[in-house]
C-alpha positions in Angstrom: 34.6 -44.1 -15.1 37.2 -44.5 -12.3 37.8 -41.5 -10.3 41.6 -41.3 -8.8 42.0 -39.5 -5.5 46.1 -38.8 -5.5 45.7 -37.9 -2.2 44.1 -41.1 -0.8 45.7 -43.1 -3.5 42.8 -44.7 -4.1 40.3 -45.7 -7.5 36.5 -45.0 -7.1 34.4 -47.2 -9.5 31.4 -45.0 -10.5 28.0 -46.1 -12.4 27.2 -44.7 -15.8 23.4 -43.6 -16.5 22.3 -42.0 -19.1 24.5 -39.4 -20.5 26.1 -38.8 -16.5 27.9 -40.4 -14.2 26.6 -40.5 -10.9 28.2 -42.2 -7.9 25.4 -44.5 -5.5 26.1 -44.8 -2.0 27.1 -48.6 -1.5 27.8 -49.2 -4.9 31.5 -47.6 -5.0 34.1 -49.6 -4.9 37.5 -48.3 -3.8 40.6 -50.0 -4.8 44.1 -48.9 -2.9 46.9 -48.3 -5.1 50.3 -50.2 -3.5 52.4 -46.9 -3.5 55.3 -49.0 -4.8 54.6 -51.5 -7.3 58.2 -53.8 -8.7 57.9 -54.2 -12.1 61.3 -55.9 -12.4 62.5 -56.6 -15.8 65.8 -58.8 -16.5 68.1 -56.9 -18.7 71.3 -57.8 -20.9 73.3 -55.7 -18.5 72.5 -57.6 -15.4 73.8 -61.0 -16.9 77.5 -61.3 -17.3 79.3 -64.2 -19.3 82.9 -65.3 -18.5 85.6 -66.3 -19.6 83.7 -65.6 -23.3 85.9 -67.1 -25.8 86.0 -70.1 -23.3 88.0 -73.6 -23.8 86.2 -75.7 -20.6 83.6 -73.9 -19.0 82.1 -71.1 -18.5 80.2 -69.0 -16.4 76.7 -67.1 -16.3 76.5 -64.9 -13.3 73.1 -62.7 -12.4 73.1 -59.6 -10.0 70.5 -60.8 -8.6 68.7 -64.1 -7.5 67.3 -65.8 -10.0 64.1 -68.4 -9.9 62.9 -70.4 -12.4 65.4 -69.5 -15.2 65.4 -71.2 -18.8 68.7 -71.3 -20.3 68.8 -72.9 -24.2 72.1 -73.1 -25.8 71.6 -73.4 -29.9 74.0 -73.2 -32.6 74.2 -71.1 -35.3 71.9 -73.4 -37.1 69.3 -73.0 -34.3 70.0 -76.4 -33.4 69.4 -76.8 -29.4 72.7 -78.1 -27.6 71.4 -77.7 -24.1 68.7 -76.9 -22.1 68.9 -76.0 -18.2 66.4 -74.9 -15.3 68.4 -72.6 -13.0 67.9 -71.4 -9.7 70.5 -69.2 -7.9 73.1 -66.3 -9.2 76.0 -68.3 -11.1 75.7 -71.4 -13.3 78.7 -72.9 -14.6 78.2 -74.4 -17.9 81.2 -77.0 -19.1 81.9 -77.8 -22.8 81.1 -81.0 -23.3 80.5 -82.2 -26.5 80.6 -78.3 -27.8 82.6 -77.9 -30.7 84.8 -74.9 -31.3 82.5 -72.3 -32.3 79.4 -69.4 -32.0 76.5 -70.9 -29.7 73.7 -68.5 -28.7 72.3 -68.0 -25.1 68.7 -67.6 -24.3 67.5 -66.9 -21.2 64.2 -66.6 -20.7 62.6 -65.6 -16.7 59.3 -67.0 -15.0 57.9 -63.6 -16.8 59.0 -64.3 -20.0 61.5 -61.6 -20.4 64.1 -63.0 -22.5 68.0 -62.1 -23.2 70.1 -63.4 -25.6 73.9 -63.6 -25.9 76.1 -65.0 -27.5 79.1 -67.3 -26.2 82.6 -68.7 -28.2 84.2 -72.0 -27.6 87.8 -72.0 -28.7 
């Protein structure tokens, strides 16, 4: 059983036996809670597309600093057009061989959040 002191913010590891818990001198553990933990998660809104339609390029920009960033390009058929590793806060993508159409973005963090849009070449 684990034993939270608020006040310490700590954990305390106790020993079962029998049908109590008792706690034995040298054999608690204490854990310290970090009193501010980032649990950062990348959402749709903090990715911004533009121009979307597009006729040359395009950009993806993050508000904030990405690292090790998967970006897949498919079309509608799910066939993959590109594939990039991205570092940084904007990536311009050009059109290349892209034909006029719907492609879909997947971007996909080192924490395997993922977010998906969708991008227009005209």
């Amino acid at each position: 059983m684990n034993v939270i002191n608020t006040s310490t913010k700590t954990i305390t590891d106790t020993i079962p036996v029998g049908a109590s818990t008792i706690a034995l001198g040298n054999f608690i553990s204490t854990y310290t809670i970090p009193t501010s933990v980032a649990l950062l998660k990348m959402e749709s809104s903090d990715i911004s597309i533009y121009p979307n339609p597009f006729s040359l390029q395009t950009t993806i920009a993050f508000n904030q600093e990405q690292k090790n960033i998967i970006i897949k390009i498919t079309d509608l058929l799910g066939k993959e057009i590109k594939t990039l590793n991205f570092i940084g806060k904007k990536l311009t993508i050009e059109r290349g061989e892209m034909r006029k159409g719907i492609y879909f973005v997947r971007i996909t963090d080192d924490k395997k959040n993922v977010v998906n849009k969708k991008i227009i070449v005209q």
